[in-house]
N, C-alpha and C positions, 0 to 999 in steps of 0.2 A: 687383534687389532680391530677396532670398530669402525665400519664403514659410515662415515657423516654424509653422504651423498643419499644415501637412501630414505625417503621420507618414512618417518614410524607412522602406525595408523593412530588416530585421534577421535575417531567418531564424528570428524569436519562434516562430512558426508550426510549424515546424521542432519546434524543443525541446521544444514543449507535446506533440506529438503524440509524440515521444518518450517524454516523459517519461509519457502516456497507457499506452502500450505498457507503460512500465517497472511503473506503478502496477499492470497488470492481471494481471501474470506472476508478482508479488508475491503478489499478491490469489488468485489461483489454488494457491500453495504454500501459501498459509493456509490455505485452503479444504481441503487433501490433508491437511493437518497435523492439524486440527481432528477431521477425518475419523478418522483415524489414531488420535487417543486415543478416538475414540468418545465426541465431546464436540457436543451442538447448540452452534448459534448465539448463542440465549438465554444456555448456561451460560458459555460464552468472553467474552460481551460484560459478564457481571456478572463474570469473574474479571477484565477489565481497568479494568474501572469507568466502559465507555462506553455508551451507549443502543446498546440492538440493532439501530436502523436506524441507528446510524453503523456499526457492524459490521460489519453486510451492504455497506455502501458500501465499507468495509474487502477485502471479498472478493471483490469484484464490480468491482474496481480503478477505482474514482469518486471515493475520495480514500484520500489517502497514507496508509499507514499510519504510526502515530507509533512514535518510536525507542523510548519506554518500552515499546512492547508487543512491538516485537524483543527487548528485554531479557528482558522478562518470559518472553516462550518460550526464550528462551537458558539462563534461569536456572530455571524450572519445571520444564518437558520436554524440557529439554535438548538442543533444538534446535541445529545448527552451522551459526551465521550469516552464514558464508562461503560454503554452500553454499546458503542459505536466499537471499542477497541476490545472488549472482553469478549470470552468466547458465548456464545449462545448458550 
């Protein structure tokens, strides 16, 4: 008899840490960018319409950033989101 209660391993583990990496590399071209127009934290997080500590978690690669604020730098400063989202 098979026990359903036990979780099989998946290599989740894997992907999260992944995708950790992904988020922080992200977070770190934000962070150049920002820099780059000579813009604080505060001013970016009210041009995207988020609380400045999700921002900072924005930068600081803790959580994803959202597609609209790719766009938004795509479309503001002209950002090229090819090179923005691809790896080095």
């Amino acid at each position: 008899m098979e026990n359903t209660d036990i979780p099989k391993f998946d290599n989740s583990n894997k992907k999260f840490t992944e995708k950790k990496k992904y988020n922080k590399k992200l977070g770190k071209k934000l962070r150049k960018e920002r820099e780059h127009q000579g813009k604080t934290q505060e001013e970016w997080s009210e041009c995207f319409g988020v609380d400045p500590r999700n921002y900072r978690r924005y930068e600081n690669g803790n959580t994803k950033i959202p597609y609209r604020i790719l766009v938004y730098l795509h479309k503001t400063c002209n950002v090229d989101l090819n090179s923005f989202i691809c790896d080095d």
